[in-house]
N, C-alpha and C positions, 0 to 999 in steps of 0.2 A: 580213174585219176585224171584231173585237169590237165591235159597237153598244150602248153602255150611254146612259139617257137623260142629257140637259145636265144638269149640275152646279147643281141648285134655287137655291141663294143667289145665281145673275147675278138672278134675277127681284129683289132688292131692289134694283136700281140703279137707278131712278126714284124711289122714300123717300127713299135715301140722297141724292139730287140736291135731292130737296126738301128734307130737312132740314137738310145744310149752307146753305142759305140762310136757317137763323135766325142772326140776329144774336149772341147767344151761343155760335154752332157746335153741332156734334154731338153728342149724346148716345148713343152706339151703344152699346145692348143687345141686341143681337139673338146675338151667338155670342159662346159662353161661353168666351170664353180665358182663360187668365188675365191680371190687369196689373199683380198685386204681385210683387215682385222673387221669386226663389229664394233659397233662404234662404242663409247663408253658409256654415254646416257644411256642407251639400251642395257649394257651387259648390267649396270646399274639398279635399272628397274626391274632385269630376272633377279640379280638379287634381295632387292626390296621386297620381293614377293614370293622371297623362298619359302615361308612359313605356309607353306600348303597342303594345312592337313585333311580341308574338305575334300569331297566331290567336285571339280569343275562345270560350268553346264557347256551342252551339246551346244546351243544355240548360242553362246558368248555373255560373256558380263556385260551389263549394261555399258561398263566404259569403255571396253574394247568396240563394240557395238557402236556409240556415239560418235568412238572415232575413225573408223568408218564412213561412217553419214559423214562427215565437217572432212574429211578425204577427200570424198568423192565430188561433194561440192564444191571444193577449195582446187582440186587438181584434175578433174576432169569435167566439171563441167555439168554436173547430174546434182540435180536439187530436189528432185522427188522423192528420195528413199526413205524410209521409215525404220527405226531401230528395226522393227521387226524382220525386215524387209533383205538381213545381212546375215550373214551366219562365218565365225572362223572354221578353217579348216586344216588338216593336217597335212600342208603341204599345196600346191594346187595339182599336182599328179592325180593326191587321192579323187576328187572331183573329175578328173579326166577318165580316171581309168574305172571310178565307179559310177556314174552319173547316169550310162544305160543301166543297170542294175535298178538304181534308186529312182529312175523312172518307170520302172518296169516295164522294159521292154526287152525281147526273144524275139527265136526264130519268127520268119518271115517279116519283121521290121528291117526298115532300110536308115543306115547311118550315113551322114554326106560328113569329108572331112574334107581339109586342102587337097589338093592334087600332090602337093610336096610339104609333107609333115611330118611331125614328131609322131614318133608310131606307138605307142601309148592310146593313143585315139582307134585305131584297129584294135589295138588289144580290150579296149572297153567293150567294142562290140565283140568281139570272141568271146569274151566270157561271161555274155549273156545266151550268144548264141546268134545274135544279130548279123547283119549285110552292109559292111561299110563300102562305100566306094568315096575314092578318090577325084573329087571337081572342084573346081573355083564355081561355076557356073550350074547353078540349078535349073538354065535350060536345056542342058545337056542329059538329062535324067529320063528314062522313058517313061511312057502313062503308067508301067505295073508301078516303075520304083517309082513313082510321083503320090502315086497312090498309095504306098506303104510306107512313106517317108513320115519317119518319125524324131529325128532330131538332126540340127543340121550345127555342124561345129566350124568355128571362126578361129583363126589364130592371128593376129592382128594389135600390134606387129608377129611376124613371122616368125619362128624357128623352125627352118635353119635361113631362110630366108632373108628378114628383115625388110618382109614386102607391107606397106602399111595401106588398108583398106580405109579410104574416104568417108566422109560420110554418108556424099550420097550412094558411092557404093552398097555402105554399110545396110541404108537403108531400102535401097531394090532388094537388096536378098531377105532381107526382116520382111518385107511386104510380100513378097515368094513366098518365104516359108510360111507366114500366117495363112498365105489363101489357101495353102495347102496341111493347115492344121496339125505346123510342126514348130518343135521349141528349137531355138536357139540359144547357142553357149559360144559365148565368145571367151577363150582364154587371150589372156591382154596384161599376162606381167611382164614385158620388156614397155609397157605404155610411158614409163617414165625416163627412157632412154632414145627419145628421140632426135635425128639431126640433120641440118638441112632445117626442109619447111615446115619440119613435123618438131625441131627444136622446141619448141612452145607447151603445144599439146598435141595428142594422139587421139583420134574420134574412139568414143567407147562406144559400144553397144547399147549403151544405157543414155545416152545422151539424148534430150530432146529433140534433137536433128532425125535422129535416127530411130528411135521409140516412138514419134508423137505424141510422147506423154503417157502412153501406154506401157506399162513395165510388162503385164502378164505373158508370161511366155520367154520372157528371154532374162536371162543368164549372164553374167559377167562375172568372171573366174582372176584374181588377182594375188601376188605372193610379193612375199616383202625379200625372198632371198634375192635380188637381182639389186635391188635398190638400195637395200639396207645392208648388204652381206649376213643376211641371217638364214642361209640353205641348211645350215644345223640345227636350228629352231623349226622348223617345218611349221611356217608362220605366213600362212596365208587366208583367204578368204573369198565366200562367194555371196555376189548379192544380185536384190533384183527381183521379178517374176513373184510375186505377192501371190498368184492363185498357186503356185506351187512348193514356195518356202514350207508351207507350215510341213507338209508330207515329208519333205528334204529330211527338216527337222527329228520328224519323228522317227522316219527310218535310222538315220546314223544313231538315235540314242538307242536303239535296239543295239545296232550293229556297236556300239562301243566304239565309236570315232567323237574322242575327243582332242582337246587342243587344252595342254596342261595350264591352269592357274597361271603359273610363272610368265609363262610365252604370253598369255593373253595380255596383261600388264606391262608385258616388252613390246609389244603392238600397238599397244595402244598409244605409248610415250612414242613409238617410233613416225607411226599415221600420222603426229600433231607438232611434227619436228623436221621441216625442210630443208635445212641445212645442210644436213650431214648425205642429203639424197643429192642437194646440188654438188658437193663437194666429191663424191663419190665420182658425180656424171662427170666430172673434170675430167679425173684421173682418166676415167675409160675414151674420153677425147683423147686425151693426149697421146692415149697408146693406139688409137685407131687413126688418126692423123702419122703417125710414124709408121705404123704398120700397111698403111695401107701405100703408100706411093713405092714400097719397098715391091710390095708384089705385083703390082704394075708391074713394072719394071724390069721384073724377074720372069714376065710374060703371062701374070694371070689377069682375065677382064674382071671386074668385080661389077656384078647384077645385084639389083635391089639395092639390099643392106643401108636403107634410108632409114632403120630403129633397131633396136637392138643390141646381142652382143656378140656381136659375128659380122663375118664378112664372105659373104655368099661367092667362092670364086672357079671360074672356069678356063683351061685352055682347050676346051672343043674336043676334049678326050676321055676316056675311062676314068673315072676318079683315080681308082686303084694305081694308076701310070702316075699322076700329080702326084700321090702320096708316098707314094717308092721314091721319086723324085727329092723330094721335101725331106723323107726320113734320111736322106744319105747328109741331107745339110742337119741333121738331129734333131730338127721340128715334124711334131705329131700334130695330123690335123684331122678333119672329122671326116669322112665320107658318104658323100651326099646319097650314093645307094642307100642309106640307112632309112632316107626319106621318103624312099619311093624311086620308082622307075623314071620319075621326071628331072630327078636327080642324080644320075647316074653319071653326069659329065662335070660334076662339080665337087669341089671341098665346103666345107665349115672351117674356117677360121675364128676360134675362138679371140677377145680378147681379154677373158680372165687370166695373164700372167702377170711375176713381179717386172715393174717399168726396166728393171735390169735383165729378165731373161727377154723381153723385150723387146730391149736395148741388142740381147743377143742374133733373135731372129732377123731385125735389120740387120744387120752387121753382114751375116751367114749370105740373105739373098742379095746383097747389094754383092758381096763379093763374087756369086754365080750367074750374076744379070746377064740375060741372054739376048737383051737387047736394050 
């Protein structure tokens, strides 16, 4: 039987016990779902295309597919892709956690992920059997792992982070892993949440800065729950890497990974519809602007956290201490051990709440400000 470790987040159910017993109730920040509505043009177009009594294809409808392509050219900056070139997917997790699989790769292959990441990415390689390790930097890898290194993952912007990788960053390690005849996958769905200097755009993977025009070999992994609030549609997609799509392809129509009719049509109206993405990213200013000089304040430094939807924050202690802390005020926050051993001094401050629970957590740490 498949032994994969307990699932991290039961460890918050003593927080969470303590801090429903503030008198105000919960304030749960700890995972980032969304809890404003979907928008209605969307919920709109699932229903427009409820009548779906076919088969859906593995590899996406042509329209969902187009729009894609006019996406990625319109909002990051990639003019190369070809309908073929995209595939939806169910979820971007599923691409995380199957992607060694569907590359076929096992034991004695080496997996490189962040140093501090979403752990989903270790579990891809566990249940092939593979060797993940933990770097930012692929000259840190010795000659064996250099030489068995078989796929290198990017997350960018970051979770739990919110660290955004340059271009030219982006592109030293594309150039690394090529010499070392490895694919890259950049997961990149907070790419439309960015703030500061990266407000604008986010470098993808796919970007001619960073590819030279060259797709094969790399990967870009993108979900519409962050941007669209559609985490219940498991409405995402991967494009990119032309010499490897077509395999991608084949394998999920074996394995029966598809992306229902209905969603693909909410995808597509949603890809070709900027509005309601700018209108969202307000909203999450406005609660990252209030939330965040609150926990200054209250004595935590905040790192990174320049994209996304988190606020990366530390007071130079055990997370575990911060979070005890935080549950006596009724706020539940994430714990950076979840990420790794480089995270061990910090929280995830989600900001998926309503602007009114909020409204509560200032309130809570303004009134226990320690400095």
């Amino acid at each position: 039987m498949l032994q994969l470790p307990d699932y991290p987040w039961n460890q918050l159910a003593p927080y969470r016990e303590r801090a429903a017993e503030h008198p105000g109730g919960t304030v749960d920040l700890s995972i980032g779902t969304p809890v404003d509505p979907t928008p209605g043009i969307i919920r709109e177009a699932l229903a427009e295309a409820s009548d779906a009594h076919g088969y859906p294809t593995t590899h996406g409808t042509l329209e969902v597919r187009e729009a894609i392509v006019r996406w990625y050219a319109r909002r990051r900056g990639v003019t190369q892709l070809s309908v073929d070139d995209v595939m939806p997917t169910v979820g971007s997790k599923e691409m995380v956690a199957w992607l060694p699989l569907l590359l076929g790769l096992g034991a004695g292959d080496v997996i490189v992920r962040p140093e501090i990441a979403y752990p989903t990415y270790d579990i891809g390689a566990l249940l092939v059997g593979a060797t993940a390790i933990a770097t930012d930097d692929l000259n840190t890898l010795t000659d064996e792992q250099r030489a068995n290194l078989k796929l290198v993952w990017v997350n960018s912007p970051g979770n739990p982070t919110g660290k955004v990788r340059d271009a030219a960053s982006l592109r030293e390690l594309v150039d690394q892993a090529r010499a070392l005849g490895a694919v890259v996958a950049s997961d990149e769905c907070y790419a439309e949440l960015g703030w500061g200097q990266y407000a604008g755009q986010v470098p993808s993977v796919l970007d001619p800065q960073v590819s030279g025009g060259d797709l094969n070999d790399l990967l870009a992994l993108y979900s519409l729950s962050k941007q669209s609030n559609l985490a219940g549609y498991r409405a995402a997609f991967v494009a990119g890497a032309p010499n490897l799509m077509p395999q991608l392809i084949n394998s999920r129509k074996h394995a029966g990974m598809i992306v229902p009719a209905p969603v693909q049509h909410a995808m597509a109206v949603a890809l070709d519809d900027d509005a309601h993405v700018a209108a969202q990213k307000e909203l999450y200013q406005a609660r990252r602007d209030a939330l965040r000089p609150a926990l200054e304040r209250f004595g935590l430094r905040i790192d990174d956290s320049v994209a996304g939807l988190y606020l990366w924050c530390t007071e130079a202690r055990s997370c575990w201490d911060t979070l005890s802390q935080l549950a006596d005020l009724g706020i539940v926050a994430g714990p950076g051990a979840f990420y790794g051993t480089a995270g061990e001094q910090h929280v995830r401050i989600a900001l998926t709440a309503s602007d009114e629970r909020i409204a509560a957590a200032v309130a809570r740490l303004e009134s226990a400000t320690r400095r």
